[in-house]
C-alpha positions in Angstrom: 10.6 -9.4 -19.8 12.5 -6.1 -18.2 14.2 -6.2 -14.7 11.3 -3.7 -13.3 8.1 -5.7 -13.9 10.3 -8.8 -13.0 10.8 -7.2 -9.5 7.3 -6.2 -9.4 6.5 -9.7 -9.6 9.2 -11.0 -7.4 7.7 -8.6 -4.7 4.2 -10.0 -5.4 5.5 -13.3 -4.9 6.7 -12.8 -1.7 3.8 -11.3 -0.2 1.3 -14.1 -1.3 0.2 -12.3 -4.1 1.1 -13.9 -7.3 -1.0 -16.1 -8.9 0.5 -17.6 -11.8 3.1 -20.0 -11.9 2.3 -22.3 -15.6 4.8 -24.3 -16.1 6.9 -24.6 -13.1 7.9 -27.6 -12.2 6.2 -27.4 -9.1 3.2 -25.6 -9.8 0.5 -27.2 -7.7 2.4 -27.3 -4.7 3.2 -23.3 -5.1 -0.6 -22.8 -5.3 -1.6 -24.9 -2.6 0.8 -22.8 0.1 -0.1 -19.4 -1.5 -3.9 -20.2 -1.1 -2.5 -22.0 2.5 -1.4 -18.3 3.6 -4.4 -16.1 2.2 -6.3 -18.4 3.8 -4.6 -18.5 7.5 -4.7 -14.3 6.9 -8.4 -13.9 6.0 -9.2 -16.7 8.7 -7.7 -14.8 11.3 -8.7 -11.5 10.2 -12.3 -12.8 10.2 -11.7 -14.0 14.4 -10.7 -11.0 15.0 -13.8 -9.2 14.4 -16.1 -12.0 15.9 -15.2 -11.0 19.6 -17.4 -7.5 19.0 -20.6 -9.5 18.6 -19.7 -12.3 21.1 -18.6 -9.7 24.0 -20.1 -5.8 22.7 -19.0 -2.5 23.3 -16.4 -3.8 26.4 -14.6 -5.6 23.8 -14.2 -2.5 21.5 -13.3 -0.4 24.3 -10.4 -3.1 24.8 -6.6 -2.3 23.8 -7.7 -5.8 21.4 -9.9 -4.0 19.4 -7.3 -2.3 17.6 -7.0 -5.5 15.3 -10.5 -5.0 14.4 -9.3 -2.1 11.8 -6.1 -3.4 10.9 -7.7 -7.5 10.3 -10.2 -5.4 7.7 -7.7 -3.6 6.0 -5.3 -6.5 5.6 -8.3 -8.9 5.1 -9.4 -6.4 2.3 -6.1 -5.7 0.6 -5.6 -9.3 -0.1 -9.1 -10.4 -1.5 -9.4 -7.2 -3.8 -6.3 -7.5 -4.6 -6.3 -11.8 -5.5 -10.0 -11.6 -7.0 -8.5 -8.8 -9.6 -5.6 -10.7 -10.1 -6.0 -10.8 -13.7 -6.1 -7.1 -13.9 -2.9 -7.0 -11.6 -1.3 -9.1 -14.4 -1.9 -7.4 -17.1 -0.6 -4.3 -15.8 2.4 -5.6 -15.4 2.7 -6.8 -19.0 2.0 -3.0 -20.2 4.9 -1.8 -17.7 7.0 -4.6 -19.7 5.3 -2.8 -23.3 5.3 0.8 -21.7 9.5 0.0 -21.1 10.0 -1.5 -25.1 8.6 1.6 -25.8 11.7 3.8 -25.2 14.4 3.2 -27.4 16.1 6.2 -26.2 18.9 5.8 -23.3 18.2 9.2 -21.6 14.4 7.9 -21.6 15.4 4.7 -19.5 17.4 6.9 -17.9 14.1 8.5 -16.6 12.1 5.7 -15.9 15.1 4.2 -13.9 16.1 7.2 -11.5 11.6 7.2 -10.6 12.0 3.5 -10.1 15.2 3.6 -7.9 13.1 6.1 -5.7 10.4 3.2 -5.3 13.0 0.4 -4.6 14.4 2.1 -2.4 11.0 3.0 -0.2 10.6 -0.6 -0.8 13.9 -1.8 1.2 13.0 0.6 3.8 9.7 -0.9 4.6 10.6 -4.5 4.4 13.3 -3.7 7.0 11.3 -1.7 9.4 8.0 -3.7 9.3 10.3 -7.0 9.6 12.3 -5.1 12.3 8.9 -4.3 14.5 7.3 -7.8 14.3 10.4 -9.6 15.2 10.2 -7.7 18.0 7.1 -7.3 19.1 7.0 -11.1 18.9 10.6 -11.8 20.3 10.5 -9.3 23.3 7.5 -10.0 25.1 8.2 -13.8 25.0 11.9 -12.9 26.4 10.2 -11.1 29.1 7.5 -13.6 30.1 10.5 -16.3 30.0 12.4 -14.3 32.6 9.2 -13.6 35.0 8.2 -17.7 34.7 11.9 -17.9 35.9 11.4 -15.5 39.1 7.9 -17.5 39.9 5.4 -15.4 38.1 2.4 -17.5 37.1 0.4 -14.7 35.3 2.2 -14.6 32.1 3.3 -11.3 30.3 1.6 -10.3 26.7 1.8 -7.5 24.6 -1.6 -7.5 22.2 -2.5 -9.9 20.0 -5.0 -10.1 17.5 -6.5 -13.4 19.4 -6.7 -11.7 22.4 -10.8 -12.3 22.6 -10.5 -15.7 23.1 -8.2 -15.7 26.0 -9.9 -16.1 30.0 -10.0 -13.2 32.0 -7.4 -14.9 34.2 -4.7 -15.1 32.0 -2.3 -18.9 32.6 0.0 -20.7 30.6 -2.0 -23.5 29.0 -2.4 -24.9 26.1 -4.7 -22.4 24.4 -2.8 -19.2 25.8 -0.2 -20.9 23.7 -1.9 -21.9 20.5 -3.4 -18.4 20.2 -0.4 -16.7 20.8 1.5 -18.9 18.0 -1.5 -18.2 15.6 -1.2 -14.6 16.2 2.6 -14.4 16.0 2.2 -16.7 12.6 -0.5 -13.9 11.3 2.1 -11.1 12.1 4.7 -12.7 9.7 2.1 -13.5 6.9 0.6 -10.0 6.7 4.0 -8.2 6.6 5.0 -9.8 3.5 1.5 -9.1 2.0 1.7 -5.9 2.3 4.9 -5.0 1.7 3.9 -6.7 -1.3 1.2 -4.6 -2.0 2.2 -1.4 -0.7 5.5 -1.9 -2.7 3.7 -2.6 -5.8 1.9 0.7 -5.6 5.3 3.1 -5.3 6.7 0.8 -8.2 3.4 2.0 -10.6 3.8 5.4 -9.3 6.8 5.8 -9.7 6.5 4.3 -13.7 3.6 7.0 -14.2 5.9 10.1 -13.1 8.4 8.6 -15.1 6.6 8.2 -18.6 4.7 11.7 -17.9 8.1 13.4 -17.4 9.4 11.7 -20.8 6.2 13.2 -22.5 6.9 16.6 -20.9 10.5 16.5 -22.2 9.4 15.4 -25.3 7.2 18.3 -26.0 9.6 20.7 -24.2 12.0 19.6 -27.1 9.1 20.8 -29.8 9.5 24.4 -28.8 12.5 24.5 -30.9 11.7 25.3 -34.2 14.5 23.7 -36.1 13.5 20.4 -35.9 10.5 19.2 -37.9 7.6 18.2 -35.6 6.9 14.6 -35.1 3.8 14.0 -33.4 3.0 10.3 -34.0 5.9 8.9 -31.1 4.2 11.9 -28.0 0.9 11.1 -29.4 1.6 6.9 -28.5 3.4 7.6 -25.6 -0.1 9.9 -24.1 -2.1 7.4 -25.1 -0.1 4.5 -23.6 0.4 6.4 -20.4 -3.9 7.2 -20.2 -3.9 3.2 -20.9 -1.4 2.8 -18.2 -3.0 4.8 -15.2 -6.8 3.3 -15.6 -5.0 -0.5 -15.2 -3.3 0.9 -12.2 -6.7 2.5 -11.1 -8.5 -0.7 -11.8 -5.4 -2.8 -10.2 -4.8 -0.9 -7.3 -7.9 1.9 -6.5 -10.5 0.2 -4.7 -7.3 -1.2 -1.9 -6.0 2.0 -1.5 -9.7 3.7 -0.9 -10.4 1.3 1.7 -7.1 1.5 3.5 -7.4 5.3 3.6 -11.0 4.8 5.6 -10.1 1.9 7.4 -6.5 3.6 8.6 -8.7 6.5 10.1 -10.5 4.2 12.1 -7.0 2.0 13.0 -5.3 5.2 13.5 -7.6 6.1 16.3 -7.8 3.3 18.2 -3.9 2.9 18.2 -4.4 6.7 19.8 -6.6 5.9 22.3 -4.3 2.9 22.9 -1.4 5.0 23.5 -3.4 7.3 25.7 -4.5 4.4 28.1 -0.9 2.7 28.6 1.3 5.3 29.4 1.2 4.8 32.7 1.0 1.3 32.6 2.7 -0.6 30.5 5.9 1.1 29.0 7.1 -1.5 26.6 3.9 -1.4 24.7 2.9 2.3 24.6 6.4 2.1 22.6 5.7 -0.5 20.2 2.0 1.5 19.6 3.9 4.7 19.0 6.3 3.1 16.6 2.8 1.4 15.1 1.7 4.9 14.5 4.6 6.8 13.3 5.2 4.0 10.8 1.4 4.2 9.4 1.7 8.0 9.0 4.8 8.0 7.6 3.6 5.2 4.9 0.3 6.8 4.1 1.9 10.2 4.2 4.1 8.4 1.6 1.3 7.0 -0.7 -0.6 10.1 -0.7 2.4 12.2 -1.4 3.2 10.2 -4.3 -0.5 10.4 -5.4 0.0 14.3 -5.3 3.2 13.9 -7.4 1.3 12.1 -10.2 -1.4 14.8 -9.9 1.2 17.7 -10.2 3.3 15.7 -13.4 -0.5 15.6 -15.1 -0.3 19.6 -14.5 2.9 20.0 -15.7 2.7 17.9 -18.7 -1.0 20.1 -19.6 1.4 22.8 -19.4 4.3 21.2 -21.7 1.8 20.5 -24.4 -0.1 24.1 -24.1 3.5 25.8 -24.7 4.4 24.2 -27.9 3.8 26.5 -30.9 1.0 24.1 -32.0 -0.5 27.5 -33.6 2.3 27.6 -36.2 1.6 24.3 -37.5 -0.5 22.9 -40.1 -4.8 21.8 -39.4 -3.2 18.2 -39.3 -0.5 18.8 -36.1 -2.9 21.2 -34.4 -5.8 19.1 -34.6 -3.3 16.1 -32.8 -2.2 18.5 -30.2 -6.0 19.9 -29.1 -7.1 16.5 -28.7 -3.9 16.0 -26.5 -4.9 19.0 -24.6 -8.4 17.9 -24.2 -7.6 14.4 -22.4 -4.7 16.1 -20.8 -6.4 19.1 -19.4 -8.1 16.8 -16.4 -5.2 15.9 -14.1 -4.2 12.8 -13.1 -5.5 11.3 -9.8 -5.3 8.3 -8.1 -8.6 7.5 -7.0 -11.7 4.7 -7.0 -14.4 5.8 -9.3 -13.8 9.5 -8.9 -14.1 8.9 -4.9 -11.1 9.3 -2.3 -8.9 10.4 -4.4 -5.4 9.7 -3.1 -3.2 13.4 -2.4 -2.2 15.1 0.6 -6.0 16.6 1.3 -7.0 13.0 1.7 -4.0 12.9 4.1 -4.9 15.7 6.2 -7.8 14.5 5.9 -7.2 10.8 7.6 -5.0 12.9 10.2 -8.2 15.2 11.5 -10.6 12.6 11.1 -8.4 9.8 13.2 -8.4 12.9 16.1 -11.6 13.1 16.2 -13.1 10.1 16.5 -10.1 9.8 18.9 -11.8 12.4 21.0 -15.2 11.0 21.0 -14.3 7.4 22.2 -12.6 9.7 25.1 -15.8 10.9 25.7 -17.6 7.8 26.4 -14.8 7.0 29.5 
């Protein structure tokens, strides 16, 4: 197998998300802690939605109910993603196929520079989201140690997920403890899940600019007319690459449709969360801005790179249109309209022909995060 589908599945690996491990030597036991960590994520995603009907509207109202969004998306992102495994799979064997395809070195050459793009995006979110929950973890329990030093009994928290299960009068017992440890433990399982996910979207991304831009070149190349025209090689590589994107729709469309309507809902509450601790708690109305930054830049990120797909589709319609096709014989023209036809619909990343991911459906979460911002500031 190539070196990019290997690091696809390296990266699923390490967020939870790989499923298939016949034949290693210790398979069972590789199973058992995968299933151990979706399970300790989807547990705790489900308590963190419990609180709304156990305390109402107060609870929602609460800085805590920002989890509420954030539990379903993560909660979501992992079952999707684990009950399609199979699909998952097998679009990373047709990356491996799509990649044995080019025998060329400039093609590889392509592929590669749209892939070093993604790894690099890649890096960049491990580090940060690593980065924030190290401490967000580390500095309020630093903080608290030094009050319990100067005699403070009322311990200092940031937000946790498990918040709705704490008293009203906040001490240092036992279950203050074992909630805050679950909660920390959460924060470390759902960072590598979804840079594992997130990460494997910019890596098929990436693959599908690449192969379209190799299919633009190649047709680019047909325009001169002393070479004889060769059709059979462009026509594989279309059809490969319409193969290609439905997996990745089928693999990957249904996640990213909920995390757009899901973000709009987490974006808002981390708003109104900002809003309400300005004044009084510094140390988290900066972790919530960096919370918020980093999900718009991400998302920004995703949907850009949705866009970029969309525009390659255009540009490769365009590519095929310009050849002389009307020079050749019934045979070549005939291969090149029925390229045009399934060509002349561009690309898009999307579930079913809903939410489409591109920068409207950015703009789009933005507004619609402001707004429903606005209206819980109403009901102050």
């Amino acid at each position: 197998m190539n070196k990019i589908p290997l690091e696809m599945i390296d990266l699923l690996k390490f967020g939870g998300l790989w499923f298939n491990y016949s034949g290693h030597k210790y398979e069972k036991l590789i199973y058992f802690v995968q299933f151990c960590r979706l399970f300790v994520i989807l547990f705790i995603c489900m308590l963190t939605i419990i609180p709304i009907f156990t305390k109402g509207m107060n609870y929602v109202m609460s800085g805590s109910a920002v989890f509420i969004p954030l539990g379903l998306i993560v909660g979501c992102l992992a079952i999707i993603t684990v009950a399609g495994f199979k699909t998952v799979e097998k679009t990373i064997y047709l990356t491996d196929e799509i990649i044995n395809s080019h025998k060329e070195v400039w093609e590889l050459n392509v592929i590669n520079i749209e892939v070093d793009k993604a790894r690099k995006i890649v890096d960049i979110l491990k580090k940060y989201l690593y980065l924030f929950a190290v401490f967000y973890i580390l500095a309020p329990v630093i903080i608290d140690l030094l009050r319990a030093q100067m005699g403070y009994l009322n311990p200092y928290k940031v937000l946790l997920p498990l918040d709705g299960y704490l008293d009203e009068i906040i001490v240092r017992d036992y279950n203050y403890f074992l909630l805050t440890f679950l909660s920390f433990i959460w924060f470390v399982l759902i960072v590598a899940n979804n840079v594992a996910f997130e990460g494997l979207v910019f890596y098929l991304v990436s693959l599908a600019i690449g192969e379209m831009k190799i299919i633009k070149m190649k047709c680019d190349s047909l325009r001169d007319e002393k070479y004889e025209w060769n059709l059979e090689e462009i026509i594989n590589n279309h059809r490969m690459l319409l193969r290609y994107i439905n997996y990745q729709k089928e693999s990957i469309g249904l996640q990213l449709c909920m995390q757009n309507v899901l973000s709009t809902m987490n974006n808002c509450l981390v708003m109104y969360l900002i809003n309400n601790t300005y004044d009084t708690d510094k140390i988290l109305f900066t972790f919530c801005c960096l919370f918020l930054i980093f999900v718009a830049v991400l998302l920004g990120a995703i949907c850009d790179q949705g866009e970029s797909v969309q525009s390659e589709s255009e540009k490769m319609f365009q590519s095929i249109y310009n050849t002389p096709w009307y020079k050749q014989s019934p045979k070549n023209r005939k291969s090149i309209n029925l390229m045009l036809l399934q060509a002349s619909r561009p690309l898009v990343y999307d579930y079913k022909r809903q939410s489409p991911i591109n920068r409207l459906a950015f703009r789009m979460i933005i507004n619609g995060s402001y707004s429903y911002f606005m209206l819980l500031k109403s009901f102050e």
